[in-house]
C-alpha positions as CSV (number, residue, x, y, z in Angstrom):
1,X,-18.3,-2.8,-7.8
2,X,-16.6,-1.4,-5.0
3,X,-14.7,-2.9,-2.1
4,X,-16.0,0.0,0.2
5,X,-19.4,-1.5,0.3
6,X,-18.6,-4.7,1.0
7,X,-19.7,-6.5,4.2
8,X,-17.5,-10.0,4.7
9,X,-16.3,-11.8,7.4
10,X,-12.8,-12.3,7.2
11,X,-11.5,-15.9,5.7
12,X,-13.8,-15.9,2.7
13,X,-12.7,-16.3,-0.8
14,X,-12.2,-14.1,-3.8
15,X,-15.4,-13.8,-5.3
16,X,-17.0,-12.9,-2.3
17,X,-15.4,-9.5,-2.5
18,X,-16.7,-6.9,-5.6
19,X,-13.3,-5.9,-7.1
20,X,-10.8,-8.4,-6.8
21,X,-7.5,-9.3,-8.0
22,X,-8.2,-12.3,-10.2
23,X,-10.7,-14.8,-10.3
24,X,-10.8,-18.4,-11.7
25,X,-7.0,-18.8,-11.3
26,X,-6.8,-15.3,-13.9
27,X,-6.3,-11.6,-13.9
28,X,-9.2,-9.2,-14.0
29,X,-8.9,-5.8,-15.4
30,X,-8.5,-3.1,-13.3
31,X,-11.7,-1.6,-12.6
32,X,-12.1,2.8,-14.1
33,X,-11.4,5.4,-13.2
34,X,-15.3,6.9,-12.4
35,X,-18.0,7.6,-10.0
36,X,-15.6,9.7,-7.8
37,X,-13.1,6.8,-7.6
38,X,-10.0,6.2,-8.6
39,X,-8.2,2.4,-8.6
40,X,-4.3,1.7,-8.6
41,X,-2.9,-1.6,-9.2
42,X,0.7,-2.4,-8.8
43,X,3.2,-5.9,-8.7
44,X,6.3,-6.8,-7.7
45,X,8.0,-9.8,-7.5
46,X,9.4,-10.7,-4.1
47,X,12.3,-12.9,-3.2
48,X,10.7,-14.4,-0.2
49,X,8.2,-17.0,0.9
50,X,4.7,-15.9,0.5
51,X,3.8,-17.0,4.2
52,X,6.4,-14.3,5.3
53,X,5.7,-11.7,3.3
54,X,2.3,-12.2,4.5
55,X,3.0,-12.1,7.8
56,X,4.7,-8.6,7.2
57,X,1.9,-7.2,5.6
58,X,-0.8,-8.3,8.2
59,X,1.2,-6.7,11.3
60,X,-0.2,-3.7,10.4
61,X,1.5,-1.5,13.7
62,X,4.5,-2.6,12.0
63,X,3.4,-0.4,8.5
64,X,5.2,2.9,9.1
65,X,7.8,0.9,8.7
66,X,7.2,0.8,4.9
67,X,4.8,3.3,4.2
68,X,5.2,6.9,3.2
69,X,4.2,9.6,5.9
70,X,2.5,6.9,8.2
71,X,3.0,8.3,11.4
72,X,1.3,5.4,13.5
73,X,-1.2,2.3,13.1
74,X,-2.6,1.2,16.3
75,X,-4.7,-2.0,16.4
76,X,-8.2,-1.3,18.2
77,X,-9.6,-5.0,17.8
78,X,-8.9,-8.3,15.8
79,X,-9.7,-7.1,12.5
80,X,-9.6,-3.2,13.4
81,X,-7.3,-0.3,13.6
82,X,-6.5,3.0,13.7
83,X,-4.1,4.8,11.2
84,X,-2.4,8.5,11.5
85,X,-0.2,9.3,8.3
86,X,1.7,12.8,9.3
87,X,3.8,15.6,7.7
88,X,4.9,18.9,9.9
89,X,1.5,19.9,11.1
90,X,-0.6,18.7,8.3
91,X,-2.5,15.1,9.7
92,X,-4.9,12.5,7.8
93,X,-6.2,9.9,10.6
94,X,-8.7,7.3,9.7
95,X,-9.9,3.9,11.5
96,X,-10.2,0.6,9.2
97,X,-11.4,-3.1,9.2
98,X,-9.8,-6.6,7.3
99,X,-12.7,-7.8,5.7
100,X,-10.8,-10.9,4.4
101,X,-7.9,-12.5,5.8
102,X,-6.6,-15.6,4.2
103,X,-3.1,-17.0,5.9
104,X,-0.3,-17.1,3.0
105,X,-3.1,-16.0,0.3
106,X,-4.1,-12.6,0.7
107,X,-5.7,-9.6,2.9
108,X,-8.5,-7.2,2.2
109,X,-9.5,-4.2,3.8
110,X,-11.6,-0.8,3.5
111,X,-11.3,2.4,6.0
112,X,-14.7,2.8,8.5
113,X,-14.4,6.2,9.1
114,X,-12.4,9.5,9.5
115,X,-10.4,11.4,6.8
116,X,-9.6,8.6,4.1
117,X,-12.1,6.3,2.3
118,X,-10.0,3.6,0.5
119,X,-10.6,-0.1,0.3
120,X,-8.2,-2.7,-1.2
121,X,-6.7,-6.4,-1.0
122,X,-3.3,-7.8,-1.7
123,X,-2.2,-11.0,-3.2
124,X,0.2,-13.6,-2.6
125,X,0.8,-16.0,-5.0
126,X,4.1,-17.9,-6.5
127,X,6.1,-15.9,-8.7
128,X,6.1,-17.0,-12.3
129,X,9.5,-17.5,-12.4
130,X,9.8,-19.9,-10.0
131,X,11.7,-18.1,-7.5
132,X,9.8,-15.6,-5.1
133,X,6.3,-14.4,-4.5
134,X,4.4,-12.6,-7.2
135,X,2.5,-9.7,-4.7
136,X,0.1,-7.7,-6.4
137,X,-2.1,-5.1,-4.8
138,X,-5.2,-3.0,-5.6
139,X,-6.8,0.0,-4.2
140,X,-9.7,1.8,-4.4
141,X,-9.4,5.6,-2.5
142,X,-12.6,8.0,-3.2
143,X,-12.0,11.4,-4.4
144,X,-12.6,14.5,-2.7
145,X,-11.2,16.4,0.4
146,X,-8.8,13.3,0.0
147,X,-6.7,13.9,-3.2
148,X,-6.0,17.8,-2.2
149,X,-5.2,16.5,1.2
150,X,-3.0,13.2,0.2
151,X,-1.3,15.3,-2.4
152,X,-0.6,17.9,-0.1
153,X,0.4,15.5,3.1
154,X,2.4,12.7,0.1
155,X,3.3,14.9,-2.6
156,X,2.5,12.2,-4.4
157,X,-1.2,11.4,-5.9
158,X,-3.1,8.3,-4.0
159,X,-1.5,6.1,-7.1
160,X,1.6,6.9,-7.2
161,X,2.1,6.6,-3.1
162,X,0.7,3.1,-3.2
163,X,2.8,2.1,-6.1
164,X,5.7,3.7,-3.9
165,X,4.6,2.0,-0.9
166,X,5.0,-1.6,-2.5
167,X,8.6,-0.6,-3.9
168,X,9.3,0.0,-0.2
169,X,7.8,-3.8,1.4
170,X,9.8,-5.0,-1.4
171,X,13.1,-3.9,0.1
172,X,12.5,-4.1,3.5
173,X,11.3,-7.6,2.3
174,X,14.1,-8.3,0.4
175,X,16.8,-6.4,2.5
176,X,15.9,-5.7,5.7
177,X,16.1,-1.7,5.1
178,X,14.8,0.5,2.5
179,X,17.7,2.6,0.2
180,X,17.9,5.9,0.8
181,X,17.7,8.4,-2.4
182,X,18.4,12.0,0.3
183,X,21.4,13.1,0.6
184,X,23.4,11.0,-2.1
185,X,25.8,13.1,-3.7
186,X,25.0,14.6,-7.2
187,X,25.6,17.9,-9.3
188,X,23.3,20.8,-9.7
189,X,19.8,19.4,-11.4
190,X,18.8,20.4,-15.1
191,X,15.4,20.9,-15.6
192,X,15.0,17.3,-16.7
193,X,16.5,16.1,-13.8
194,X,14.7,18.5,-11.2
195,X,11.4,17.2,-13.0
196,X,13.0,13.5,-12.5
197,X,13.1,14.6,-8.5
198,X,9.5,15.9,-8.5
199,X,8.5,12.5,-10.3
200,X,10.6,9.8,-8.2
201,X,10.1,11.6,-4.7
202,X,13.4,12.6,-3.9
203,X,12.3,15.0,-1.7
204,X,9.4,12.8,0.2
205,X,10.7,11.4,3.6
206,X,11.7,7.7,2.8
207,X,9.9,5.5,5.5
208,X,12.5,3.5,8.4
209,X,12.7,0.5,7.3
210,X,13.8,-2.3,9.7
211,X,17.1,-3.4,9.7
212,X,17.3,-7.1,10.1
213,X,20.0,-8.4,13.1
214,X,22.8,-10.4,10.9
């Protein structure tokens, strides 16, 4: 099933939603690659309170922050908004709605229109470990005019930006800023290590990051 065709209000539970996380307290397996869709999901464990790191992710104007290439996210209602992800003069804009919103637990959402169709929902649960959050995300993105464009826009394919874009909200999380890879100093690149740039986006603009007052 697919989270783009669901029709929820938000505040209702997992199963409610065609492609979730877990269910009955357990993982699912990621849904296939098929029908013109791909699906990405990702962890990380956090060192901070789910209710926080929730908080972060549901002030979604405060997203370029984290995300690669996200120019702008305005909201346009309660549970809408309108997102612009920009690189020179090359421009993806689409609007999007939550469909689920559960406080501390996890958010869902799927684009309405405009260049991107992508659905997906995050969790928040307590970290295995006992120390942290456990946040886990899945997205759905359709393909067509999106992976040329994303690729193109990203350098990165739909997968590997969202997988990127968790790594991110982890440090910001974590830290209050995201590292910086650009302009650390390091010899002339082999061939190995020129592919190693390619593959751990070196060269792809690192998002701001908020630096937390001390």
């Amino acid at each position: 099933m697919s989270l783009l065709n669901q029709n929820i209000k938000a505040g209702k539970g997992h199963s409610a939603v065609g492609a979730t996380v877990t269910q009955n307290g357990r993982y699912l397996a990621p849904p296939e690659d098929k029908d013109g869709k791909i699906w990405v999901r990702t962890s990380a464990t956090i060192l901070a309170d789910a209710e926080t790191l929730y908080a972060l992710w549901h002030d979604v104007e405060s997203a370029p922050q984290w995300q690669e290439q996200m120019k702008e996210v305005v909201k346009t209602g309660p549970h809408t908004s309108h997102w612009v992800m920009l690189r020179g003069d090359k421009r993806i804009e689409w609007d999007a709605e939550m469909i689920a919103d559960e406080p501390g637990k996890r958010i869902a959402w799927r684009s309405t229109g405009g260049d991107l169709e992508t659905a997906g929902e995050v969790i928040f649960e307590a970290a295995p470990t006992g120390r942290g959050t456990m946040v886990t995300v899945l997205q759905e993105f359709r393909i067509g005019k999106l992976a040329s464009v994303w690729e193109t826009l990203t350098g990165r394919n739909p997968k590997q930006g969202v997988i990127e874009d968790l790594r991110h909200f982890k440090a910001l999380a974590e830290t209050g800023e995201i590292p910086r890879l650009q302009g650390q100093p390091h010899g002339p690149r082999t061939t190995s290590g020129s592919l190693k740039t390619s593959i751990y986006g070196e060269k792809i603009a690192v998002p701001p990051g908020v630096r937390h007052a001390s």
